[in-house]
Every structure is written in C-alpha cells, then in structure tokens.
C-alpha positions as CSV (number, residue, x, y, z in Angstrom):
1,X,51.8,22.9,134.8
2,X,53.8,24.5,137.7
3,X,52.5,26.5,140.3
4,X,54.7,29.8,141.6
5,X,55.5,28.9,145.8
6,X,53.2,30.8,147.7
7,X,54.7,34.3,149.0
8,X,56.8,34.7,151.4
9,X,57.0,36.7,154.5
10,X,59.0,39.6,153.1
11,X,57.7,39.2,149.4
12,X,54.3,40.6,149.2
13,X,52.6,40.0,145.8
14,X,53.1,42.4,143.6
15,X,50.6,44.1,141.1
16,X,48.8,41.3,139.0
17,X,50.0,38.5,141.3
18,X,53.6,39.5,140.3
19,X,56.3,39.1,142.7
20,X,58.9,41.9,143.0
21,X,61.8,40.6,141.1
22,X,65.2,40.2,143.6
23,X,67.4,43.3,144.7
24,X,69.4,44.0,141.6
25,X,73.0,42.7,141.7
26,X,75.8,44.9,141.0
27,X,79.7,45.0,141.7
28,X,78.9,45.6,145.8
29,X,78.4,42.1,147.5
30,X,74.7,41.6,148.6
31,X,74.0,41.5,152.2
32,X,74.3,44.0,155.7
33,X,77.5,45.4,153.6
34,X,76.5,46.8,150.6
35,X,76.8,50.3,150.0
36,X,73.8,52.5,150.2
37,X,73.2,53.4,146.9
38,X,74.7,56.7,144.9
39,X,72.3,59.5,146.4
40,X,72.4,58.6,149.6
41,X,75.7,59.9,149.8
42,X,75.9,62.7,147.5
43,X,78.7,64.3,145.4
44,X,82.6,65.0,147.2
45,X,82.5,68.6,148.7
46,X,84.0,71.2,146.9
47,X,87.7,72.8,147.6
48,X,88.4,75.5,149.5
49,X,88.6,78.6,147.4
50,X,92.4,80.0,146.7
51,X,92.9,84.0,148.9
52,X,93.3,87.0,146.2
53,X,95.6,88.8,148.3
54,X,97.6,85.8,149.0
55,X,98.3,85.9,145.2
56,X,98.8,89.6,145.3
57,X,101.3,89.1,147.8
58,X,103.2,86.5,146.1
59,X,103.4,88.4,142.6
60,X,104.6,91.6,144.3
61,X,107.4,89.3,146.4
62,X,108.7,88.2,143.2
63,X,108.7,91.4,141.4
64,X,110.2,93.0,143.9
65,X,107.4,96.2,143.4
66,X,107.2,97.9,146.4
67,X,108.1,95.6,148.6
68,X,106.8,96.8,152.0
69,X,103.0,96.4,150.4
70,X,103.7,93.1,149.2
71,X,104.7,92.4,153.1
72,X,101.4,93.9,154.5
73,X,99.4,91.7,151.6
74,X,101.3,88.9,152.8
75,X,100.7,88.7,156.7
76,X,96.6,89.8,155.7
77,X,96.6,86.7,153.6
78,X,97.7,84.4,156.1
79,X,94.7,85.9,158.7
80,X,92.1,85.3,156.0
81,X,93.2,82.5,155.0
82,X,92.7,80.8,158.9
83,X,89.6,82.8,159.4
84,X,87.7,81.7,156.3
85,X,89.7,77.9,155.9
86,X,91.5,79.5,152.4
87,X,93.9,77.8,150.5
88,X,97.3,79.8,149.7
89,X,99.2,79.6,152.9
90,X,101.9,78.8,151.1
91,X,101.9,81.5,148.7
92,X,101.3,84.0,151.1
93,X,104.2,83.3,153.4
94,X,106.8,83.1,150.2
95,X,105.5,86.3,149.1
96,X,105.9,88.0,152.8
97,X,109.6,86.9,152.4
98,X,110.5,87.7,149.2
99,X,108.8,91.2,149.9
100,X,111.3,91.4,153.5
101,X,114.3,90.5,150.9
102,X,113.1,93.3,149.0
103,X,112.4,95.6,151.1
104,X,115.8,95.0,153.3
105,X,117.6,95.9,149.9
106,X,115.8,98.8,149.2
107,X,116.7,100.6,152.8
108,X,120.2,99.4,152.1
109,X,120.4,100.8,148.5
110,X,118.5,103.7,149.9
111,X,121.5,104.2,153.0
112,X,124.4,103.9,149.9
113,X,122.7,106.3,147.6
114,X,121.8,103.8,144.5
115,X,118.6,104.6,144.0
116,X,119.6,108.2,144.0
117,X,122.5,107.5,141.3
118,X,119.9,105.2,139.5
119,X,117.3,107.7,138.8
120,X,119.7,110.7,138.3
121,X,121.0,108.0,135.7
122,X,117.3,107.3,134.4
123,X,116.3,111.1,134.4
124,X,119.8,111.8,132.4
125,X,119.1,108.8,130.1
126,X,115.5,110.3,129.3
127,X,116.9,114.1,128.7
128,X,119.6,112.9,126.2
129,X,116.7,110.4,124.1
130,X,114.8,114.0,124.4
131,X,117.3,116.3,123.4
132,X,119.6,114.8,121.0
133,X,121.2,117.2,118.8
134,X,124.7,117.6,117.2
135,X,127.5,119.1,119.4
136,X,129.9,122.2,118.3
137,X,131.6,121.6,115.2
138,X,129.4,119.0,113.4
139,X,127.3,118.9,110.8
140,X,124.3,117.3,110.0
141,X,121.5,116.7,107.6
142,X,117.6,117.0,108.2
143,X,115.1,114.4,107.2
144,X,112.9,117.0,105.4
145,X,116.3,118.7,104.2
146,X,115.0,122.3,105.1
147,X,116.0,123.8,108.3
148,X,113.1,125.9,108.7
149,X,111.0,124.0,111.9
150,X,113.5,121.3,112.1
151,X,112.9,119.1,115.5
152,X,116.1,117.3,117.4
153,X,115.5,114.1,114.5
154,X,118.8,115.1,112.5
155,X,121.5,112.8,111.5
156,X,125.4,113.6,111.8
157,X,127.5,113.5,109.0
158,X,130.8,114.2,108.0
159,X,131.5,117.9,107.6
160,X,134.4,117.4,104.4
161,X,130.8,116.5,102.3
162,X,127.4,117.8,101.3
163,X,125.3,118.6,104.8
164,X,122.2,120.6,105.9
165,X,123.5,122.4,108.9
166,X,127.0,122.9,110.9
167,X,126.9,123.7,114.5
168,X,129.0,126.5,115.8
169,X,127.6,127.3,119.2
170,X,125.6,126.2,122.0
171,X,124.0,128.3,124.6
172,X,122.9,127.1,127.8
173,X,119.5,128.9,129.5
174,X,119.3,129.2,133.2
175,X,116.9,127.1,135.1
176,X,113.6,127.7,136.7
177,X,109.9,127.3,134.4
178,X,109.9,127.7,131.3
179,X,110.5,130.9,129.8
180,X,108.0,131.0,126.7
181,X,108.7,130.6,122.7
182,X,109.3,134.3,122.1
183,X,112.0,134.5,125.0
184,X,114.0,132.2,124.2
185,X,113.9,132.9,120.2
186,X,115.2,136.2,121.4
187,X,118.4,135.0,123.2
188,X,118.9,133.2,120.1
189,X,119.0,135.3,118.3
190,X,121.4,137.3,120.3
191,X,123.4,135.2,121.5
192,X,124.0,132.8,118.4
193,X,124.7,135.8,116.1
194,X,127.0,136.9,118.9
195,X,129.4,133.8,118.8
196,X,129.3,133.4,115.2
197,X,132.5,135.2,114.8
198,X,134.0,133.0,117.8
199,X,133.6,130.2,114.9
200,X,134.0,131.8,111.4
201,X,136.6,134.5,112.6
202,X,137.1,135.5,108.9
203,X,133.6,136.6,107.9
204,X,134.9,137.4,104.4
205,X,134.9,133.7,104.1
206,X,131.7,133.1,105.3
207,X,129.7,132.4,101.5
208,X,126.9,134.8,101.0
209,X,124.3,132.5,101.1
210,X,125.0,131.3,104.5
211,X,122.7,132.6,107.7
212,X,122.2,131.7,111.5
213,X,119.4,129.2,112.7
214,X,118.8,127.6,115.8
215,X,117.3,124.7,117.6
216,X,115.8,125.9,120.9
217,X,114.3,123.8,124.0
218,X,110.5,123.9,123.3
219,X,108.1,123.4,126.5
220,X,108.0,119.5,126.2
221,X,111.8,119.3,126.0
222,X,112.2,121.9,128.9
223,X,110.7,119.5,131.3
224,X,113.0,116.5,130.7
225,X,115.8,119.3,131.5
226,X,116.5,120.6,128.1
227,X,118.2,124.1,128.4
228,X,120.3,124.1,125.3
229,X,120.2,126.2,122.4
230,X,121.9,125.0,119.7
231,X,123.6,128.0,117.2
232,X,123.9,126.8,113.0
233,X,125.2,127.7,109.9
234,X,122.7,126.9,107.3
235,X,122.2,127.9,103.6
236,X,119.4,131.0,102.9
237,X,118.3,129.0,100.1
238,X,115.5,126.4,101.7
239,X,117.0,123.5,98.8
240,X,120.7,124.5,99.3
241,X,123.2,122.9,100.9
242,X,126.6,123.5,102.4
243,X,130.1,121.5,101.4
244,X,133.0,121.7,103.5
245,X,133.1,123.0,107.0
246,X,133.0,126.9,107.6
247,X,135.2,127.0,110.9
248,X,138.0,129.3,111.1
249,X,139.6,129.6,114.6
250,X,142.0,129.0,116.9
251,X,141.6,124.9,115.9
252,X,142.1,125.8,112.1
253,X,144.1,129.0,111.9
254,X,147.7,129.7,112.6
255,X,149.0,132.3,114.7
256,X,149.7,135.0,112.1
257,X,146.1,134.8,110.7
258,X,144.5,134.8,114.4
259,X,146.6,137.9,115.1
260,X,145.5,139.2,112.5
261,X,141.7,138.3,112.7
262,X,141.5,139.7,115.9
263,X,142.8,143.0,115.1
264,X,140.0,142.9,112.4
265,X,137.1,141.9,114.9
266,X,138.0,144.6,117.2
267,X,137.3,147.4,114.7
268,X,134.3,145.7,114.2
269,X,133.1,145.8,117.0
270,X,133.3,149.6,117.0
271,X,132.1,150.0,113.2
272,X,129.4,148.2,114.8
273,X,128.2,151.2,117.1
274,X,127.3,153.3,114.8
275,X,124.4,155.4,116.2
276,X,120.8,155.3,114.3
277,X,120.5,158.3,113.8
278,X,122.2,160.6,111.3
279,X,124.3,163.2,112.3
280,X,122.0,165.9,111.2
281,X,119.7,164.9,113.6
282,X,122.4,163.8,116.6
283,X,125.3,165.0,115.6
284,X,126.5,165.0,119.4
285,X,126.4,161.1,119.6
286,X,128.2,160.7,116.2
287,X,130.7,162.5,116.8
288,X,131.3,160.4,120.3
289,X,131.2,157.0,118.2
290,X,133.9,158.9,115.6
291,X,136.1,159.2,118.6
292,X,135.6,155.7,119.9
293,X,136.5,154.6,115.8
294,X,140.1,156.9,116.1
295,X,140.9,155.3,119.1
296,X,140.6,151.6,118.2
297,X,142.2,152.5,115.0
298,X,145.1,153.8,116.9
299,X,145.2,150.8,119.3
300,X,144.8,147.9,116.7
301,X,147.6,149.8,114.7
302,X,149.9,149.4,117.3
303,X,148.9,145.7,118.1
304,X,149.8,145.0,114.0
305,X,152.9,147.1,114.0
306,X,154.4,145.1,116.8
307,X,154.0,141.7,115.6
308,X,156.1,139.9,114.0
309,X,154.7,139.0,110.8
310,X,156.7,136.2,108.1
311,X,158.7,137.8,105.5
312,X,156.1,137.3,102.9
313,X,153.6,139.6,105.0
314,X,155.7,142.3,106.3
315,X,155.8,144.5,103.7
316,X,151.5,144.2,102.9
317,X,150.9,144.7,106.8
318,X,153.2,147.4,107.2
319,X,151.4,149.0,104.0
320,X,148.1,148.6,106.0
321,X,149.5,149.9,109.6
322,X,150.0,153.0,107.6
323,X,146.6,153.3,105.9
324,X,145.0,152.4,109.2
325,X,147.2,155.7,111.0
326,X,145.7,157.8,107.9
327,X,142.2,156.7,108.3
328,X,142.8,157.5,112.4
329,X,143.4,160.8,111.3
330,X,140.1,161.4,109.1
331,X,137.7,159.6,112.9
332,X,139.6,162.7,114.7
333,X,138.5,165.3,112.5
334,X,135.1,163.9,112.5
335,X,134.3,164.0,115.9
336,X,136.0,167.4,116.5
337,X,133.0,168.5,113.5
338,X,131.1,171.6,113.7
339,X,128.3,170.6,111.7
340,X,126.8,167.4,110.0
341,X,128.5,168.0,106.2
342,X,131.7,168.5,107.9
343,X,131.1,165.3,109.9
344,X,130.5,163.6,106.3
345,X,133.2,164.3,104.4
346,X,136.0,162.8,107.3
347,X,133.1,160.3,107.7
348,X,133.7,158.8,103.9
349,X,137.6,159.8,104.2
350,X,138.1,157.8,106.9
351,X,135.8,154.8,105.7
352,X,138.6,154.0,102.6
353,X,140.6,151.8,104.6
354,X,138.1,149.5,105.6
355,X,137.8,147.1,102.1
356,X,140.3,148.9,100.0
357,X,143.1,147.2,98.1
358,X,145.6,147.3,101.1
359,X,143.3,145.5,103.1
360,X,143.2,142.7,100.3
361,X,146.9,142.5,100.0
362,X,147.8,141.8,103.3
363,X,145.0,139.0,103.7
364,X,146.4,137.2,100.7
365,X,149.9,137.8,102.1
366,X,148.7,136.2,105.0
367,X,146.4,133.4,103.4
368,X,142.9,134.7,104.1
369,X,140.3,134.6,101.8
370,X,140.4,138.1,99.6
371,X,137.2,138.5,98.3
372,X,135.1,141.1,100.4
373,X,131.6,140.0,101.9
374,X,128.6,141.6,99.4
375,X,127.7,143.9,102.7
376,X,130.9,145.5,102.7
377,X,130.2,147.3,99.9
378,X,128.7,149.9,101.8
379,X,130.7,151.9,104.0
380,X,127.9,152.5,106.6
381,X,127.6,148.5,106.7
382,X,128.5,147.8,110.2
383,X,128.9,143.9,109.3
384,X,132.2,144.5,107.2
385,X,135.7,143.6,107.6
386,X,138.8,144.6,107.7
C-alpha cells in the first residue's frame, strides 16, 4: 500500500486530507505567462456612437434640399463629433460639400432666372391639370352624359359625330379674389349668350332644342389661376345629344352668306330693344325704339342693295331690299303716333317683313337654312331673324 508524499510547501491539505488537484491546463502555456483568466479583463469596449446631424447633413447634401441647411448641419456635426469622440466625420464633411455644390447652383440659377422659369413652368403645369377643358370649336362628351353640373372631366371628340357639348366661346374674368358663384354665373350668362351669334351667325339654323351652358372657374380652380369661362351649345333635353357641329361664321360661310348674315344681326340687335313696357303705358319710349327700327332698316337696305350678290340671288335680294324700304315706312309712322292703337297698327305693318316669304326666298337663293326658328313666330319675339 502506497502512502501520498507528504505536502508540500505551497500545497496545503485540503478538506479530508485531499490535496488541491494542479492548476487546470488549457490552450495558454503554464507558468509567469499565462493570461489572467476571462474576467479579469472584461468584455472589448463599446464603439463610439454614429452623430444624427452628421447623417442629416449628409442626406440633405445628396438631395440637394436646401442646401445652405445641409451646410450649417454639416460644419455642427464635425464640432460634436470632436467634442463628444463621434463617429461620422466622414459623413459630415461629404455632406457640407455636396450642400456648397448645391447651394453655389442655386445662387447661380437664382442670378439667370431658372428657378423663376421653373416655377412659372410648375404653377402653369398645375393650372392646365386644374383646368382642363375643350377650346373654341370642339366638342366633347361628359362622363355622366348630362351637362347639368358637369366638372372640367370631359373627353374631346370629333364634332362630325354624336357629342354632349360644342364649345363656342371662352370668356376670360379679370384677376384679383375670387368673385363668388352668383357673379360669375351672371357674366355667364351675359356674356356667353352675347357671342353666341359670333359662332352660329344663322340662328334659324340653330335646332330648337339647342341652349347655352357653361363651365365657370369655381373657388378651388380660381386659386391655381383659373379665370376662364367656357361658353357651350348643349341639347335642352338632359338624354339628348347633338350630331354635327353648329358653327356658322367667317371659317364656314362664304362671303355672300356673311354679308348677308350681318345685315340680319344688325336688325336684331334693334328688334332686340324693344322697351318693357307697352305703349299704352310708355308710349314716349316706344315710339323712340320705332325710330331706331326705321333707321337700321334704312341703313341695312342700303348695305344689301349695294352688294353684289351672284346671279342666282339678285333677283330674291332685290325682292327683299324692297320689302325692307316698305316695312321702313310702317317704323316711321309708328314713332310719329299720337296714341297707343295708332302705334299698333304700323307696329304689326311694319313687323311683316321680318319672317315672311321674301325673307325665305332670298336665304334659299343664298344657301341658308329656310326654316324660321319656333320664336319667330311671334312678331314681338326679339330673338328672330331676318
């Protein structure tokens, strides 16, 4: 039986007469060179955290968004970053230099005017997304096919077809705030059934069914610049459409036909005149507008009887320079009336000319549509024609 060497100087026994079994080996040699062991020298410190604003700095240097901010963030970043031992140096100074790039090409774009052109170009760009509608002369239909409340959201189409709508005037409004709804309705309204016989010079053409609508700028559109109002022919019937285009001017007619159009519109514009009240109850004014009636007569009879009409036509318009003298005759006697019967019976004389037979013949003479509007039926109708 063997008996354990007696303990040395640097082995004391252990518990039970144990002795402490030797220093554990591992992959460190044993000896004055071994490393201390794991926790006596702790985990590697951490990094350095990276500066915000040196990222801020660097994102706004590439975007090129405001520039002179993303300088400032730049040159802050780089005094953090030495005061507090940041990371991001590097970011900081590429975004203070892209941010001088940027913001030496915006003083010179600034110096050339191409930021001006650029957001006149922008501004421009959104007012034509805003207020897209069809120009003079085109037609178009409507998604809901009704023109009652119809927005901008209409589609062109070819006029020789079925349509919705045909533009025949635009209006432009002045400047300054915005006017209100029931203003601009009422230039609308009198300015688009103004120029509606700039268009359709030969209202006996215009069907019976067709009316005036409008688009106007509404208070949202007014403040991308919108100042349009857009004049349209459009069918009274809500479901009804229109086929073929209703122009008839200078772009359609020929010369004859214009001369004689115009000759028409002037009296019209008399006829139009006529005072509200009857002549029983002013007979002073009506007997002014009578006179105003004779002399237009006498001036438009002149205009037709000096032009010179194709061989087809001269006979018919000579016909109708003669009824138009006779009718002359019959507005002088009314406004030289003594009393309101008097003033009636010249009144009706003189009123024969206006859709009579002679009137017919020298439109067909001349190729005009001959079959007289429903309104002009009435001889106190100020919309008839000649």
């Amino acid at each position: 039986m063997s008996i354990p060497p007696p303990p040395g100087p640097h082995q004391p026994p252990g518990p039970q007469g144990q002795y402490p079994a030797p220093h554990p080996q591992g992959p460190y040699p044993q000896g004055p060179y071994a490393p201390p062991p794991y926790g006596a020298w702790g985990p590697y410190p951490p990094q350095a955290p990276v500066n915000g604003v040196a990222i801020a700095a660097l994102v706004l240097g590439i975007l090129c968004f405001l520039p002179a901010v993303g300088l400032v963030l730049g040159l802050i970043a780089l005094r953090q970053i030495r005061r507090k031992s940041e990371r991001g140096k590097g970011m900081a100074v590429a975004g203070s230099v892209l941010s001088s790039v940027g913001l030496a090409l915006w003083v010179l774009s600034l110096s050339t005017g191409f930021v001006s052109d650029f957001w006149e170009s922008f501004k421009e760009s959104a007012r034509e997304s805003a207020t897209v509608s069809p120009d003079k002369g085109e037609c178009f239909d409507v998604p809901s096919g009704s023109l009652e409340g119809m927005t901008y959201d209409v589609d062109v189409v070819p006029c020789a077809g079925r349509h919705d709508g045909e533009v025949f005037a635009t209006v432009r409004l002045p400047g300054g705030s915005f006017p209100g709804d029931d203003h601009i309705t009422s230039v609308a309204d009198d300015k688009c059934y103004a120029l509606r016989g700039d268009y359709a010079m030969d209202t006996w053409a215009l069907p019976d069914n067709v009316d005036v609508y409008y688009l106007t700028p509404t208070r949202q559109s007014w403040g991308l610049g919108d100042r349009e109002i857009t004049c349209i022919f459009g069918n009274t019937d809500e479901k009804g459409i229109l086929t073929g285009s209703l122009r008839g001017d200078a772009t359609t007619l020929d010369a004859d036909q214009l001369a004689f159009l115009e000759t028409a519109r002037a009296i019209d514009a008399v006829m139009e005149k006529e005072p509200e009240e009857y002549p029983e109850e002013d007979l002073a004014a009506n007997r002014t507008w009578a006179g105003e009636v004779g002399d237009v007569l006498a001036e438009q009879s002149g205009t037709l009887g000096e032009h010179s009409w194709p061989a087809r036509a001269e006979q018919p318009l000579a016909d109708l320079v003669k009824e138009l003298d006779s009718a002359r005759g019959q507005w002088a006697k009314a406004a030289a009336a003594g009393d309101a019967d008097t003033f009636y019976v010249h009144y009706d004389e003189g009123y024969e000319f206006y859709d009579g037979q002679v009137t017919i013949t020298a439109r067909k003479a001349l190729g005009l549509d001959t079959s007289p509007p429903e309104y002009a039926t009435d001889p106190g109708d100020s919309d008839a024609d000649v």
